[in-house]
N, C-alpha and C positions, 0 to 999 in steps of 0.2 A: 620246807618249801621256800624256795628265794621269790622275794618280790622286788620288783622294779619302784626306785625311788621315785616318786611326783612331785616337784616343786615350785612351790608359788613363783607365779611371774613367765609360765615357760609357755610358750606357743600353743595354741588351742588343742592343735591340729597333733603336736606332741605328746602333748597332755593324755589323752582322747587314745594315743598309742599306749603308754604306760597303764592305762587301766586293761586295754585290749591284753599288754604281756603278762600283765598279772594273771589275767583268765587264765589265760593258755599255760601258764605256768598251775595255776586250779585243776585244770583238768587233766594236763601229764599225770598230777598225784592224786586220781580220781579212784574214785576204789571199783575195783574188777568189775568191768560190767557182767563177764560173765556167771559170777560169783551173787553176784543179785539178779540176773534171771533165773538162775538156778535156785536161789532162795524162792524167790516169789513164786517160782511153780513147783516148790515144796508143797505139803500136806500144809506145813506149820507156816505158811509164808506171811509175811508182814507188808503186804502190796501196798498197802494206803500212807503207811510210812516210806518207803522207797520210792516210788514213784514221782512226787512233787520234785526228787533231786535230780540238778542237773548232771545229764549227762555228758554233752558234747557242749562247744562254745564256737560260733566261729564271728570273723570281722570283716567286713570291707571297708577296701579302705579308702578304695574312693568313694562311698560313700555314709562312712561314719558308721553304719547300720550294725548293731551285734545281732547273734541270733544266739539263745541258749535253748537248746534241745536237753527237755527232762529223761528219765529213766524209761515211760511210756509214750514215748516217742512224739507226743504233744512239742510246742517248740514255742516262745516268748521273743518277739523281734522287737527292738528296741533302736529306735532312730535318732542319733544325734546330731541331725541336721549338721555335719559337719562339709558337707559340700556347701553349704548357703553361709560359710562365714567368709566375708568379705577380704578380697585379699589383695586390691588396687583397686583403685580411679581416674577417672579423669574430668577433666569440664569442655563442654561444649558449649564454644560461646554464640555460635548460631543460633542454637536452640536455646542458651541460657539452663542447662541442666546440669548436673552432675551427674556423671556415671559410674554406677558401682558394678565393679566387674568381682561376681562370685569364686567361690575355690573349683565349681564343676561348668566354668568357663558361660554361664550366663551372665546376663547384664540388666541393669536397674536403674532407670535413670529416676533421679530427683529433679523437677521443676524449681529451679530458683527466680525466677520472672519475679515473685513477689517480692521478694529482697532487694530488686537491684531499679536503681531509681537512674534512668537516664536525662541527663540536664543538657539543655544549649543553651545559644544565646542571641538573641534578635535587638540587633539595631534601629536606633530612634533617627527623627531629623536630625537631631541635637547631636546623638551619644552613637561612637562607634565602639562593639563590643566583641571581643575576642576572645576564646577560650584554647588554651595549650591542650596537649597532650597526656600531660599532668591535671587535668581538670581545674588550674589556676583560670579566673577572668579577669582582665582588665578591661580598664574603658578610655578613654580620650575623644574629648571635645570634636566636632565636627569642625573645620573650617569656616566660618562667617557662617556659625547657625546661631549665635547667641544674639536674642534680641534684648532691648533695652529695660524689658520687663523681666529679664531672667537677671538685672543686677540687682545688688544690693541696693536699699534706700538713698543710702548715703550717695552711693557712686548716681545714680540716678538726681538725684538731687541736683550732683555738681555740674553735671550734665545739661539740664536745666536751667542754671544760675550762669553758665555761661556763653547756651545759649544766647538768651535773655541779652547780656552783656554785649553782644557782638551789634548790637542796633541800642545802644545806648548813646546817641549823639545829637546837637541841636538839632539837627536839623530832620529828624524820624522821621517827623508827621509830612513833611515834604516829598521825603522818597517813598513813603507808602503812600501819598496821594499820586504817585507817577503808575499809571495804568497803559490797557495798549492803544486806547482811543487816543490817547496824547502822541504816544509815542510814533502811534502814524501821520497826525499832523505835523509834530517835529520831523519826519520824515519826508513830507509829503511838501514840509517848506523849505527844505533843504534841496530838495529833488529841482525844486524849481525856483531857486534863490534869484539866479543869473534874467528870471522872466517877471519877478514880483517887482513890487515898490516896496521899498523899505519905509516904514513910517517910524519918525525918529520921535520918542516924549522925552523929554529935558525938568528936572527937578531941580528943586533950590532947597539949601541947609533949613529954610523955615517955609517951606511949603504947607498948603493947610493939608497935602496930601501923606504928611506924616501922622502919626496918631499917637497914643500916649506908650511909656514904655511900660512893659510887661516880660518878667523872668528876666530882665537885664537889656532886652531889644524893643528897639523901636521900628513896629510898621511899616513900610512906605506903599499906601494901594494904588494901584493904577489901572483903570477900564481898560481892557484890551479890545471890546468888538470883537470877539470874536477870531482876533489876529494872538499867534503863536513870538513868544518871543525867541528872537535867532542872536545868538550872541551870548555874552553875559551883561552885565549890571557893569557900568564906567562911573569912575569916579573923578570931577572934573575942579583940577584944583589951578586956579589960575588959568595961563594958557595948554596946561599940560592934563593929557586924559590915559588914565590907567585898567584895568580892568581890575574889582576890588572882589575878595570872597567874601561872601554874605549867603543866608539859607533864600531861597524863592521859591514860594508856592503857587503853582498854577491855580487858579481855579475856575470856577463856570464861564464867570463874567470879569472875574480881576485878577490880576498879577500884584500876591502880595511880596513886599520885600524886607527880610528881616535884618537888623542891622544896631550894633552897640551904640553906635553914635548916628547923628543925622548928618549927612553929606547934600552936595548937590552932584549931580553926576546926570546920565540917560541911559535909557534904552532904549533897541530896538525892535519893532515889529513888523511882522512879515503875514 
C-alpha cells in the first residue's frame, strides 16, 4: 500500500490532505466487502469482529470533516475544524480591531482599544506645544509670557540690584518728594508767570539761614509762604549772576537747598 509522505512545517490545510490520501489509499486495499457480508451471514460468521472495521472513508474539503463508514453501516465523522484556520487579516483603524478572516471566508474581529493609548498635546500661557506625525512633541517658549518670577535667583536678583541703582543719586529724596499737588502749582505758576509778582530772596556766604554740613552738603532753608519757586537757584559772585546745580527740596512750608559749599546767590518766588 503507498502512503503519502507528511512533513513537519507543511501547511495545515496540506497536511490535513496527506492524511485524507492515506485513507483513501486504506480503503482501495480494503478487503472485499462482499466477501465479509457473505461471511457474516454465514452459519459460522464472526460479526462482532468485522463489523467495528472500516469500511468506506470519505473527506471534504472544504470543510476538513472525514467520515469513516464501519462494515454495519454505523459511520464515525470527525471534524477538523479546518475551515476556521485563519488565513489573512487586516486592521481597522476606526474601530481599532483586528480582523481575522477564516479559510471558509468568515470574519473575527479582535478589539485592540486596550492596547492603544492615544496621546495630544495642550498649550499653556507660557508653553506652546506641538506634536508630528511621528508622535515626536516639542515645546517653545510663548512670546513675552515669561514673568520675572519664572527666572532664576541669580538673574532676578540682578534685576533688582539694578533696579535699585538707577535712583542712586544725591539728590533721591528730592525727586521722590516731587508729587502732582506740586507739580500743579509749578504748573499753575508758570501758567500765570506774565500776571504774578515775583518775590525775589537774596542770601549771603554766612547767612544764619545756612545750617550745619551733613553727608558733605550744607542746607540753605528758606520760608516760601506758601509761594512756589520759578527758576532755579543763582549764584551771585561779584557783579556777575549764574544759575548754579544744587539738589532743592520743596517742602510744606520751606524750600530747602543743598549744596557743597555756602555761596551767596537768590531765588525766586512766584
Amino acid at each position: 500500500m503507498a502512503q503519502s509522505t507528511i512533513k513537519l512545517g507543511q501547511r495545515f490545510k496540506d497536511f490535513v490532505k496527506a492524511i485524507s490520501d492515506n485513507f483513501v489509499d486504506l480503503y482501495i486495499n480494503k478487503a472485499d466487502k462482499a466477501a465479509l457480508t457473505s461471511h457474516n451471514t454465514a452459519e459460522n460468521a464472526h460479526a462482532s469482529r468485522f463489523n467495528p472495521l472500516v469500511n468506506g472513508i470519505s473527506y471534504s474539503e472544504g470543510t476538513g470533516i472525514f467520515t469513516f463508514t464501519k462494515v454495519d453501516g454505523t459511520k464515525i465523522v470527525i471534524d477538523t475544524k479546518l475551515e476556521k484556520v485563519v488565513t489573512n487579516f487586516t486592521y481597522d483603524s476606526a474601530k481599532q480591531q483586528l480582523v481575522l478572516t477564516l479559510d471558509d471566508g468568515a470574519s473575527y474581529p479582535i478589539p485592540l482599544s486596550a492596547f492603544i493609548n492615544e496621546y495630544g498635546v495642550t498649550d499653556t500661557a507660557t508653553i506652546d506645544l506641538t506634536m508630528s506625525t511621528d508622535h515626536q512633541i516639542s515645546a517653545s517658549i510663548k512670546s513675552g509670557s515669561v514673568t520675572k518670577e519664572m527666572l532664576l535667583q541669580t538673574v532676578k536678583d540682578e534685576i533688582t540690584a539694578n533696579t535699585n541703582a538707577r535712583h542712586s543719586h544725591s539728590n533721591k529724596a528730592v525727586l521722590d518728594s516731587i508729587n502732582e499737588s506740586k507739580i500743579a502749582k509749578w504748573d499753575s505758576a508758570s501758567e500765570g508767570a506774565g500776571n504774578v509778582v515775583k518775590t525775589k530772596v537774596v542770601f549771603s556766604a554766612d547767612d544764619a539761614k545756612w545750617g550745619s554740613i551733613a553727608n558733605g552738603l550744607y542746607p540753605l532753608t528758606i520760608f516760601h509762604n506758601g509761594k512756589s519757586l520759578i527758576g532755579g537757584v543763582h549764584k551771585t559772585d561779584g557783579s556777575n549772576n549764574c544759575e548754579v546745580i544744587v539738589d532743592v527740596d520743596c517742602q510744606a512750608s520751606n524750600i530747602v537747598i543743598y549744596s557743597a559749599d555756602k555761596f551767596a546767590g537768590y531765588i525766586e518766588l512766584v
